[in-house]
N, C-alpha and C positions, 0 to 999 in steps of 0.2 A: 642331188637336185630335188629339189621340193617336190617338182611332180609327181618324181618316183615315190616319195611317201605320199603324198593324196593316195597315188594308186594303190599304195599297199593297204593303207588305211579301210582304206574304199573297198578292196576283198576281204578285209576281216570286219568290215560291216556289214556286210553281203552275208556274208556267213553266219553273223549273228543276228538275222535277221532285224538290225537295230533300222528302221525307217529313216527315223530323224537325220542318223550321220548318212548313210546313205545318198541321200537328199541333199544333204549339204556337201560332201566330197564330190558327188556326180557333178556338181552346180560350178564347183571350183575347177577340179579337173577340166571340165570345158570351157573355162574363163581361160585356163592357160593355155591349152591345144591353142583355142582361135587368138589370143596375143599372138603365140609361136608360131602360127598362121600368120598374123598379118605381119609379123614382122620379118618371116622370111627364114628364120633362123630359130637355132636356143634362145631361149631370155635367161639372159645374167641374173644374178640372187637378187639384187637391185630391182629389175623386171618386175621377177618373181613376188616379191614384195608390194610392188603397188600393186599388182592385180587386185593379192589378197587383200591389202587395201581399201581395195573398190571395192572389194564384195564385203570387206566391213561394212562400209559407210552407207550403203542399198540395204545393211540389216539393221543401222541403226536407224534409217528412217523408215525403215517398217515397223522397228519397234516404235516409234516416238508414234506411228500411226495408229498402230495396236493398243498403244495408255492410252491416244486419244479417244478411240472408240471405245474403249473400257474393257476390252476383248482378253480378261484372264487368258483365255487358251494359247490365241498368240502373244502374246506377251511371252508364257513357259516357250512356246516352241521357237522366240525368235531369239530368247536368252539362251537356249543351248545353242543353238544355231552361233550366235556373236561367241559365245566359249573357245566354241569347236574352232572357228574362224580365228580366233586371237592365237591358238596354239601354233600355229602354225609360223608365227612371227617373231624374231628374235626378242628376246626381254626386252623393253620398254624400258625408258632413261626415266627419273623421276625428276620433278621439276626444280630440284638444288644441281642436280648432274645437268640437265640444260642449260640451266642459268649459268652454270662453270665453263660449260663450253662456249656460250654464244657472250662471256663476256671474255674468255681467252679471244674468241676471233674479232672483236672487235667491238661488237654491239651496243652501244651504251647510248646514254642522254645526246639526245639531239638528231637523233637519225632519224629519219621521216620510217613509217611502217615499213611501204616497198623497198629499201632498201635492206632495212634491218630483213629482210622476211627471204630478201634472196640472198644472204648470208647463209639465214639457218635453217634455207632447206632442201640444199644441196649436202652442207652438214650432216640434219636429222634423220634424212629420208629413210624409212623402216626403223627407227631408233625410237622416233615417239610419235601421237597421234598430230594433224594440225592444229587440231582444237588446244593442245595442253603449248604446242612452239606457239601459238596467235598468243594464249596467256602470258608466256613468260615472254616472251618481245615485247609486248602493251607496256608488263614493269617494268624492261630494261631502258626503255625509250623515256617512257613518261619520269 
């Protein structure tokens, strides 16, 4: 289970008095507790996956707030932060492996977005980001 590696993670950052991971494992770990909380149960790898997800998508727009302000410092502390956070995720399809799959399942000229879009990502879900399935859908439709 994923958790169990945050946690282990999480004491050999403790250890090495490494701050940053630290920071960021404590942050996750409690992402998943309170899912696993509210849902009553384990969360399936699935689950597990969009949590980390979520807590991508909260460091990418902290980063994107970070370039905004110009703020070098977080900017470094939000790019290890998104690292540490993508390890955790299975390998990532690149955008020829998408386009193979979402046009084996169907996806082609003429589908309206929503359509094409609940196709592939019941498919994709933990496989690739939304931002990279919204691109390769756009080409497979248009």
């Amino acid at each position: 289970m994923l958790k169990d590696t945050v946690f282990e993670q999480l004491k050999v950052a403790m250890k090495e008095k490494n701050v940053i991971a630290k920071g960021v494992l404590t942050l996750l770990k409690s992402a998943l507790d309170n899912a696993e909380k509210e849902k009553g149960s384990a969360l399936t790898t699935e689950e597990e996956i969009a949590v980390v997800n979520r807590e991508i998508k909260q460091t990418n727009q902290s980063l994107d707030g970070a370039k905004q302000a110009n703020r070098e410092d977080l900017i470094e502390k939000e790019e290890v932060k998104l690292a540490l956070l993508k390890s955790f995720l299975p390998k990532q399809l690149s955008e020829e492996e998408i386009t193979a799959v979402l046009t084996e399942a169907g996806v082609k000229t003429g589908l309206n977005m929503g359509e094409a879009m609940k196709i592939a990502k019941p498919l994709l879900a933990g496989k690739a980001d939304g931002a990279t399935i919204s691109k390769v859908v756009k080409n497979l439709i248009s």
